[in-house]
C-alpha positions as CSV (number, residue, x, y, z in Angstrom):
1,X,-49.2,-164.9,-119.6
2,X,-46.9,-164.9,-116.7
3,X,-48.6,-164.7,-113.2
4,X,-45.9,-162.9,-110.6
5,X,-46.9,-163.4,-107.1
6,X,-46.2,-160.4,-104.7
7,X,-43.8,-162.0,-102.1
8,X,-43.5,-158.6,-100.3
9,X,-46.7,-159.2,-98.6
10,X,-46.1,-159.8,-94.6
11,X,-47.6,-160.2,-91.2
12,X,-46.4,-159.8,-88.3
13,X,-48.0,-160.3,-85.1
14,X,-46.8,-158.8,-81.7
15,X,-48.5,-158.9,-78.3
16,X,-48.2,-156.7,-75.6
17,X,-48.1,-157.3,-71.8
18,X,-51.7,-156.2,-71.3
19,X,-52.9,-159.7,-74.4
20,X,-53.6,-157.6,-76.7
21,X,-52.7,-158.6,-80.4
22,X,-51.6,-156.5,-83.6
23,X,-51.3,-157.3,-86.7
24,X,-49.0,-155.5,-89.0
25,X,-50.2,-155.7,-92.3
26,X,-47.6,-155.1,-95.6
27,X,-48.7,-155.1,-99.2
28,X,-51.4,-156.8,-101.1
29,X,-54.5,-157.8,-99.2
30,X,-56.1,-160.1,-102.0
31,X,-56.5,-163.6,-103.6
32,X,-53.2,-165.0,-102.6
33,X,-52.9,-163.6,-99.2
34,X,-56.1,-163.4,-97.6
35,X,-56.5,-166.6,-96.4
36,X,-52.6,-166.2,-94.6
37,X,-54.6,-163.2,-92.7
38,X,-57.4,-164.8,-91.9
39,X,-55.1,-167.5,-90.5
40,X,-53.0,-165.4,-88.4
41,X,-56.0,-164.0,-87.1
42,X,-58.1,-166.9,-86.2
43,X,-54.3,-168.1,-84.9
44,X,-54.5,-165.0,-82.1
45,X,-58.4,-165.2,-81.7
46,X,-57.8,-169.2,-80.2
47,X,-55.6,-168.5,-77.4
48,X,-56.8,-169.0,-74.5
49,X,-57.8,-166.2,-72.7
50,X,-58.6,-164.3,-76.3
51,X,-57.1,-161.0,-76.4
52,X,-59.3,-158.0,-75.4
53,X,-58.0,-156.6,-78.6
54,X,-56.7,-157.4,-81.9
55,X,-55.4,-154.8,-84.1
56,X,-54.9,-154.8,-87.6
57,X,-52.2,-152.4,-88.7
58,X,-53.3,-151.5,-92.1
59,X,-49.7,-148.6,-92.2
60,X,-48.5,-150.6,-95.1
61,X,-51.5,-152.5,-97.0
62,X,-51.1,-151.1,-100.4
63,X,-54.4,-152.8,-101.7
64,X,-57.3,-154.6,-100.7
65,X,-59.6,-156.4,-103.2
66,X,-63.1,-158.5,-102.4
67,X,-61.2,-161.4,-101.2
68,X,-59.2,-158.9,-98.9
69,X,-62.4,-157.8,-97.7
70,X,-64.2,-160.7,-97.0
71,X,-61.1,-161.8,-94.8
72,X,-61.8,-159.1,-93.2
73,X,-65.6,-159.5,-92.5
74,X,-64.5,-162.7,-91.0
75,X,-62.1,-161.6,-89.0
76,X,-64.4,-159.3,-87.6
77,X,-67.1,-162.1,-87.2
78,X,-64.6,-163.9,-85.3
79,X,-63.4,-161.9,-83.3
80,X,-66.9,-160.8,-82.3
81,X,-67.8,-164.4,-81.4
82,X,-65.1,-164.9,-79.0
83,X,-65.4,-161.2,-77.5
84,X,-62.7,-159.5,-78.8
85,X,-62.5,-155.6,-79.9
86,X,-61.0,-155.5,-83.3
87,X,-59.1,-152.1,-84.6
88,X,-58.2,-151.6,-88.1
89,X,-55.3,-149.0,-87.2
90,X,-54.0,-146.4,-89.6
91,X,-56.1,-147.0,-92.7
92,X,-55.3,-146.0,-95.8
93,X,-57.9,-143.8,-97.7
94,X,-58.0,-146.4,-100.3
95,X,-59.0,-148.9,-97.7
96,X,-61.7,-146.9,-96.0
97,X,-63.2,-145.8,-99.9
98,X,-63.7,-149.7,-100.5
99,X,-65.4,-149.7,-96.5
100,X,-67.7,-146.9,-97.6
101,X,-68.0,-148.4,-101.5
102,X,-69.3,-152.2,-99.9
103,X,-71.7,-150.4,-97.4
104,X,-69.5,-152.1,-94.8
105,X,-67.7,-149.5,-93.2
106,X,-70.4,-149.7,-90.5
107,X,-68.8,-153.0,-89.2
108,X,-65.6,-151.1,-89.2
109,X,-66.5,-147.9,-88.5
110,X,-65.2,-147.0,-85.2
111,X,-61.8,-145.1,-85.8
112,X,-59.1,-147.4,-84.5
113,X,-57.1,-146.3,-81.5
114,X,-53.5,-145.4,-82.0
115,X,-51.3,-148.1,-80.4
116,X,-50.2,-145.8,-77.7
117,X,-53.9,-145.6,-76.5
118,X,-54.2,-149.6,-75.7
119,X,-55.4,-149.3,-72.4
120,X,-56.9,-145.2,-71.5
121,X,-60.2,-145.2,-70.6
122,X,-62.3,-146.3,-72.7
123,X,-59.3,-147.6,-75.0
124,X,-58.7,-144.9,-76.8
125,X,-61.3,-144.5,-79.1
126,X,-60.5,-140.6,-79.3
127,X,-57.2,-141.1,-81.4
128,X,-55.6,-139.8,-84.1
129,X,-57.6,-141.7,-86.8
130,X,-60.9,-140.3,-85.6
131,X,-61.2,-138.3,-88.9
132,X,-61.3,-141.7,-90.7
133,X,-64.6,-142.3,-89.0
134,X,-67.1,-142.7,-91.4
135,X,-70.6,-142.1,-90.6
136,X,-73.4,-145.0,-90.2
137,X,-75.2,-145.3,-93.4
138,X,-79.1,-144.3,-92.7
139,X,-81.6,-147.1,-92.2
140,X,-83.5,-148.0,-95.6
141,X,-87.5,-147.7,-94.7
C-alpha cells in the first residue's frame, strides 16, 4: 500500500491595516495538515497586540476529518484565551454538516463576516454567510 500525501494543501496568512488575521485555507484539513494550522494559528494569536480578529477562510478546504476538527477547537480555545474573535469565513456545507454532526457548531456558530465587513459596526456579523448559522442545540435537562 502506497500512502500519497496531498501536497496541494496551503495556508496563507494575510493581515490587514486594522491587525486583523486571515487564514486562507486550501485542501485537506486532516492528519497530516492539521498540526501546520494549528501552527499558523497559534503563530498569529502570539503577536503582540493579538489581532481583534482571526479569520479562517475555509473557500477552498475540500475536507475536514476529526483531526481537522480538533485543530480547530483549539484554535478557537486559543484564540479565546488571548481575546481574539475567530470567523470561519465561507464554509463549505460539508464543513458546517461535521459542526452540526460533532454537536460543536455552537462554538462556531456565529456566521462569519464576509471580509469586506472587518470593521462595520458590530463587525459584520449580518453578512452573507448568515444562512450558514446553525441554531444552538437545546440544553439537555
Amino acid at each position: 500500500m502506497t500512502t500519497h500525501y496531498d501536497d496541494s494543501f496551503g495556508l496563507t496568512t494575510t493581515w490587514d491595516d486594522n491587525g486583523n488575521a486571515r487564514i486562507r485555507i486550501t485542501g485537506d484539513l486532516d492528519w497530516d495538515t492539521a498540526a501546520e494550522l494549528t501552527r499558523t494559528a497559534a503563530d498569529c494569536l502570539r503577536t503582540e497586540p493579538a489581532p481583534r480578529r482571526l479569520r479562517l477562510d475555509c473557500e477552498h478546504l475540500t475536507l475536514c476529518d476529526s483531526l481537522g476538527l480538533a485543530s480547530l477547537l483549539m484554535i478557537h480555545r486559543h484564540a479565546t484565551e488571548v481575546g481574539t474573535r475567530l470567523h470561519l469565513t465561507n464554509r463549505p456545507a460539508a464543513l458546517q454538516r461535521l459542526f452540526e454532526t460533532t454537536g460543536t457548531s455552537h462554538v462556531f456558530g456565529d456566521a462569519a463576516p464576509d471580509a469586506h465587513d472587518t470593521d462595520r459596526g458590530n463587525g459584520g456579523e449580518q453578512g452573507h454567510a448568515a444562512a450558514a448559522r446553525a441554531p444552538r442545540p437545546p440544553a439537555q435537562p
